[in-house]
Legacy VTK file of the C-alpha trace (Angstrom):
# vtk DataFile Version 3.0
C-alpha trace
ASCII
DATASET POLYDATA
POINTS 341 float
0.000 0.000 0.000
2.963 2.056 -0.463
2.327 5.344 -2.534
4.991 7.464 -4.171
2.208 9.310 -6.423
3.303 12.901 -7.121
-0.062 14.332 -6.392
0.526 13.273 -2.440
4.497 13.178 -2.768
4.277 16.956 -3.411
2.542 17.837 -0.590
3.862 19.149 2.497
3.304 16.728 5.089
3.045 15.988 9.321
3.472 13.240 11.224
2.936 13.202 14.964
2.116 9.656 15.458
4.349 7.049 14.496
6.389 4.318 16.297
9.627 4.104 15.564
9.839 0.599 16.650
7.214 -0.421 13.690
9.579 1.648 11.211
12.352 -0.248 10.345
13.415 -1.333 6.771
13.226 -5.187 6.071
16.756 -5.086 4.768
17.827 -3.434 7.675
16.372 -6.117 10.394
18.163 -8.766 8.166
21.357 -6.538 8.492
21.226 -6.415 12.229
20.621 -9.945 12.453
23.878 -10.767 10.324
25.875 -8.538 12.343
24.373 -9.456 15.508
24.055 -13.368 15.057
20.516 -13.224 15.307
18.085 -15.728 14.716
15.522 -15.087 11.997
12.530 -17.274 10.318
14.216 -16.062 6.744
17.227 -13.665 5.991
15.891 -12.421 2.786
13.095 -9.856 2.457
10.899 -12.056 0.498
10.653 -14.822 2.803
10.987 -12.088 6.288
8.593 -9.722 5.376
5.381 -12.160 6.062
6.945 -12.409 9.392
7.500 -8.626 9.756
4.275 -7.088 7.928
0.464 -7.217 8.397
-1.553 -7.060 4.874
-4.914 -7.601 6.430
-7.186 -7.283 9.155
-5.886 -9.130 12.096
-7.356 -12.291 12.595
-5.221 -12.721 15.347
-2.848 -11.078 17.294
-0.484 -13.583 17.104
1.071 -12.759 13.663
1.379 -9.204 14.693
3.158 -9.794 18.082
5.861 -11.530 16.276
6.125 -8.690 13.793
6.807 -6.252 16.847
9.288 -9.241 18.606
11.211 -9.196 15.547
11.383 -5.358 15.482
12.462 -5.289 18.943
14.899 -7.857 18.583
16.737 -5.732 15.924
17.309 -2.844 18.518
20.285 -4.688 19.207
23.033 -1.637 20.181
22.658 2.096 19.940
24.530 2.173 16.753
21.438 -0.243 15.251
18.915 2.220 16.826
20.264 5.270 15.156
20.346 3.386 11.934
17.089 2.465 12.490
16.434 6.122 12.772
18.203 7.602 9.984
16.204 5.578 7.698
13.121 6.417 9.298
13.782 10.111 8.978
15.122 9.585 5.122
11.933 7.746 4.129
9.943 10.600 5.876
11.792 12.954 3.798
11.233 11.596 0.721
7.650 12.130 1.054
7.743 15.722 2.166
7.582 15.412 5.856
8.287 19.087 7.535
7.354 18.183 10.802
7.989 14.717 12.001
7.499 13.401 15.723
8.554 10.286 16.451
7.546 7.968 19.391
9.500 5.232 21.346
9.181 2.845 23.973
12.233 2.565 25.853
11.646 -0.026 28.559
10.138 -2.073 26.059
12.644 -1.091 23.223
15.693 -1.170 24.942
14.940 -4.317 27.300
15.559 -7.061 24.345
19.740 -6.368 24.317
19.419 -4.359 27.899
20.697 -1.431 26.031
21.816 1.609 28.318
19.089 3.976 28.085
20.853 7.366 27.497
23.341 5.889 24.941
20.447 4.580 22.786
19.066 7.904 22.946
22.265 9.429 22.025
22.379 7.526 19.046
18.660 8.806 17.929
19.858 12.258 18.853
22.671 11.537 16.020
20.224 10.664 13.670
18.226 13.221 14.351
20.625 16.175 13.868
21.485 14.487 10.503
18.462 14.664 9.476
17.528 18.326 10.161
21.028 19.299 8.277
20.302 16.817 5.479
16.536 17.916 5.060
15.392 20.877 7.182
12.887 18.549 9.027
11.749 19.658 12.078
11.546 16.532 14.469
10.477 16.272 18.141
10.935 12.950 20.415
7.623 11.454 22.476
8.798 8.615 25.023
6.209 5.934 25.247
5.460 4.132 28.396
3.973 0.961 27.930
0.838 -0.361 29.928
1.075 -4.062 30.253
4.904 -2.773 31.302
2.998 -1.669 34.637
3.214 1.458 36.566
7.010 1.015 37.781
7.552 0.877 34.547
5.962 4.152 33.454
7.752 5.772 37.000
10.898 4.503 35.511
9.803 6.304 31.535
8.522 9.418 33.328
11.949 9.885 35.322
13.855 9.466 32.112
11.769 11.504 29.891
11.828 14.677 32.729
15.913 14.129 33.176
15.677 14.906 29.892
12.777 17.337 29.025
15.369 19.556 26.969
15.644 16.328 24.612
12.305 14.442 25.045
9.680 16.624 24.061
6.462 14.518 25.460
5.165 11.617 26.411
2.912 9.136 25.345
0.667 6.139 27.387
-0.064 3.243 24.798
-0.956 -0.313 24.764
-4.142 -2.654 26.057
-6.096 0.397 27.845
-9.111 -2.154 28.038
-6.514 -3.941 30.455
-4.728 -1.109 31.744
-7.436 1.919 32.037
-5.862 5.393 32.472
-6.843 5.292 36.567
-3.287 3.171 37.030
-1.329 5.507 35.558
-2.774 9.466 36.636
0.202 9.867 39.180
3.222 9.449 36.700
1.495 11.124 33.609
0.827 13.980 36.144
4.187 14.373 37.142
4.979 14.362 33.309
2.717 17.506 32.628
3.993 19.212 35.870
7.228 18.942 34.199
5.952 20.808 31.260
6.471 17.502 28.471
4.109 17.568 26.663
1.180 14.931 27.189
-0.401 12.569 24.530
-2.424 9.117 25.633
-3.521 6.154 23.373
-7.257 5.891 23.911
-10.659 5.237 22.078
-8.875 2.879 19.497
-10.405 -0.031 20.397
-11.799 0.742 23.664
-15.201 2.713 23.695
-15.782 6.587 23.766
-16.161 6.581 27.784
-12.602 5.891 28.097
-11.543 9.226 26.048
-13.724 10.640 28.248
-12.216 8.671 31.409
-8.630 9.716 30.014
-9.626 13.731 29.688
-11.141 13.598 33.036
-8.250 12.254 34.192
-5.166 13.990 32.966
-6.508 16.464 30.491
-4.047 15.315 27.780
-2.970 17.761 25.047
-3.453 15.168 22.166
-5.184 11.715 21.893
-3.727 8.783 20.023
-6.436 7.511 17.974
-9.626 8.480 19.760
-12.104 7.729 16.846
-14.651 5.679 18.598
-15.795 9.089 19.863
-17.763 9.360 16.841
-20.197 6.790 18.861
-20.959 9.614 21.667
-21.717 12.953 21.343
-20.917 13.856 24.604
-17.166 12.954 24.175
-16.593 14.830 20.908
-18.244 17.541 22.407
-15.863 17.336 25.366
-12.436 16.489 22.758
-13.774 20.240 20.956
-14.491 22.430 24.219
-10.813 21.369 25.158
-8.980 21.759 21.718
-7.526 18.231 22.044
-5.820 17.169 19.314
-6.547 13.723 17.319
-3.952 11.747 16.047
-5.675 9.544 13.677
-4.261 6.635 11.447
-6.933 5.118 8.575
-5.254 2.059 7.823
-3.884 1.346 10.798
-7.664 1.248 12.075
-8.656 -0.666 9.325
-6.191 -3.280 9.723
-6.693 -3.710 13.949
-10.536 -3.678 13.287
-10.782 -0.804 15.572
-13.097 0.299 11.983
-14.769 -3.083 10.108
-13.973 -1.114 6.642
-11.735 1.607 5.500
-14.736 3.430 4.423
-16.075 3.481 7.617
-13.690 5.326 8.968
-14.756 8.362 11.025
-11.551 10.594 10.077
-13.919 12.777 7.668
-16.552 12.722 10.146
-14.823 13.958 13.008
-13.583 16.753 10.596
-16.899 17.969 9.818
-18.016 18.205 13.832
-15.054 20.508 14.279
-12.675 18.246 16.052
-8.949 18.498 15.440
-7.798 15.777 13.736
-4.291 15.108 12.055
-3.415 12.353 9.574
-0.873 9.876 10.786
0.747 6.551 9.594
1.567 4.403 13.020
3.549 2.314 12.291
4.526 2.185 8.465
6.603 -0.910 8.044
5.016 -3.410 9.999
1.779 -2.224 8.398
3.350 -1.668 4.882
1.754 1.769 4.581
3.296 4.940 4.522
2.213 8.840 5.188
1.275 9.312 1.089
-0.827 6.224 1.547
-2.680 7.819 4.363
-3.358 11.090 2.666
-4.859 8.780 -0.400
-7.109 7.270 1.796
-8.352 10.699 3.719
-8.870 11.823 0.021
-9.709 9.334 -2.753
-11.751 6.857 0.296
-13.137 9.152 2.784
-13.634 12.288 0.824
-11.702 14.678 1.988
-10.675 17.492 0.127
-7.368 18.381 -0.198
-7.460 21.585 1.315
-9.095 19.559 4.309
-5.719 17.987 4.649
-3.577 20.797 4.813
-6.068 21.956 7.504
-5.328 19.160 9.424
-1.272 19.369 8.831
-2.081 23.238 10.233
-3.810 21.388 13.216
-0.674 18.988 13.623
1.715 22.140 13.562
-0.247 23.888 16.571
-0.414 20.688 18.740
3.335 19.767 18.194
5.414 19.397 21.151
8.592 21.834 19.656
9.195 24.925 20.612
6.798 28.076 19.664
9.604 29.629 17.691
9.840 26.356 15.817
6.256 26.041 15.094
5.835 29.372 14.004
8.476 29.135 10.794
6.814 25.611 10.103
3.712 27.232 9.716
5.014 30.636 7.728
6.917 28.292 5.793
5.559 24.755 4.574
1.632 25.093 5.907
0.856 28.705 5.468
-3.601 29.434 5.166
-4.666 30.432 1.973
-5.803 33.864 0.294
-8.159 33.736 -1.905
LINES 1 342
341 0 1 2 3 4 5 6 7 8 9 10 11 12 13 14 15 16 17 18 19 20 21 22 23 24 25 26 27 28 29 30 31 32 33 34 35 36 37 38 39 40 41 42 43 44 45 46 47 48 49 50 51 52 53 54 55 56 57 58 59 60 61 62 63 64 65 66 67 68 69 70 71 72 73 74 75 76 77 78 79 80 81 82 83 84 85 86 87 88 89 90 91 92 93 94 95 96 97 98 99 100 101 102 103 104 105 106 107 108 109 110 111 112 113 114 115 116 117 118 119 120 121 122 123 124 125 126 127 128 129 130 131 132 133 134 135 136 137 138 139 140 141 142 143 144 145 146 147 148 149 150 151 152 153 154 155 156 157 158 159 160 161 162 163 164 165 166 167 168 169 170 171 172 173 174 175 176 177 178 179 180 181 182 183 184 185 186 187 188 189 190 191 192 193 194 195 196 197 198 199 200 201 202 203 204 205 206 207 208 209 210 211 212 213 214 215 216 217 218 219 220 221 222 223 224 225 226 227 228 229 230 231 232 233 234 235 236 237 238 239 240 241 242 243 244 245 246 247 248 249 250 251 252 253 254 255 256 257 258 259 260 261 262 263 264 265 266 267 268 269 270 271 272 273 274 275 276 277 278 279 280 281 282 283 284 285 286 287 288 289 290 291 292 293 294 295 296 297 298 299 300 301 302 303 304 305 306 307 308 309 310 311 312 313 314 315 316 317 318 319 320 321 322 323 324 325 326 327 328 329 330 331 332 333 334 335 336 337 338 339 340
């Protein structure tokens, strides 16, 4: 599902929701493994990437925890990381991304080759800087703590991600919320916000619209990952509005984790027309062999909307980022300007 067709290529493009961890090349896992000596279920991309990528809805989860096993199993130093990263941040180029921010887990991440933390990060931090000379991208950093992890776990994230706030620009709760509801985890995230990071939480993908409404009442997030099954209650997208929270929203990603039974049925064009904020994101692009341009064909050739629609939403991505003002404000001037007619 790849798309390279000028009409989206050209566009100037955001991405504030993507995993880095579900980003990595093929070629490059089989690379790591060589170097590394690790074991693989093929070392060509052929026979790995039905072991690495989900074409259709899940039927179970099975096939796509071993993509993600696989994924973390390549994070084998910080020298593989910042690879990992540099591609990332050329393939976002290559489609015109101006502002990229880019999520990781690093108690899940790291925990496979019990990689030192700070050194991992150092290595993204490489990659990073590259990138900004090589393409002018603007790129922030969003530490993830995982649920099923636990709460020591997300203690252990928050404590990183505030040591260093002038580095890590948010963070970000994800995984099984229908396991691992928002109520375990209002201490930490607190402590997050109190820190000034900014504050993004996983929520109404495939959980139901009380518990974006749990999760606001809660923490009072700046952005929510996913939130579309707030299209099922009035009273939550009412509530998402009144508090300009930001959706970060990912069609085929929803599609293929039935959190929507069709692409059509997606709410992204919906949610749009009520008012609420929503942004157009790609998740996690290898492992779901999709990628930003894909996304933006969806939103317009699938759902309807019209182009102009999307740069509205990039605008809406630019104003929710995590970067600095200053930042923001040449993004805007610059790449995602409004219109005169």
């Amino acid at each position: 599902m790849k798309n390279f067709d000028p009409k989206y290529n050209g566009i100037p493009k955001t991405e504030i929701h993507v995993h880095l961890e579900g980003a990595i090349r093929t070629a490059t896992i089989i690379d790591i493994a060589r170097e590394h000596g690790l074991e693989l279920p093929a070392y060509d991309i052929e026979g790995l990437d039905p072991h690495v990528k989900v074409y259709d809805q899940w039927e179970s989860l099975d096939a796509v925890l071993e993509a993600f096993n696989i994924a973390q199993m390549s994070i084998a130093s910080p020298e593989a990381f910042e690879r990992i990263a540099r591609e990332f941040f050329e393939d976002s180029a290559l489609q015109n991304v101006r502002l990229l921010e880019v999520r990781f887990s690093p108690d899940w991440a790291f925990s496979g080759h019990n990689l030192d933390w700070d050194a991992a990060l150092e290595g993204l931090l490489h990659a990073k800087a590259r990138a900004k000379s090589a393409f002018g991208m603007a790129i922030g950093l969003i530490a993830i703590t995982s649920r099923s992890m636990g709460v020591d776990s997300c203690e252990k994230t928050i404590d990183w991600a505030i040591r260093h706030r002038e580095l890590i620009h948010g963070i970000d709760l994800a995984d099984s919320e229908a396991q691992h509801p928002i109520s375990e985890f209002i201490r930490p995230v607190l402590r997050a916000k109190d820190a000034g990071l900014g504050i993004t939480i996983h929520s109404g993908e495939d959980t139901p619209a009380s518990a974006v409404i749990e999760t606001i009442q809660a923490v009072s997030p700046d952005r929510i990952g996913h939130g579309i099954h707030i299209i099922e209650d009035m009273k939550a997208v009412e509530m998402v509005i009144e508090q300009g929270i930001t959706l970060e929203v990912n069609p085929w990603s929803n599609y293929l984790t039935s959190a929507v039974p069709t692409i059509e049925s997606h709410p992204l064009k919906q949610l749009f027309d009520l008012g609420v904020r929503v942004t157009i994101n790609s998740d996690d692009p290898e492992v779901l062999e999709t990628n930003l341009n894909n996304e933006y064909r969806i939103a317009h050739e699938v759902l309807g909307m019209s182009l102009e629609e999307i740069e509205t939403c990039n605008r809406f991505a630019v104003e929710a980022s995590f970067l600095s003002g200053p930042e923001k404000s040449g993004l805007m001037a610059n790449f995602f300007p409004l219109r005169t007619n």
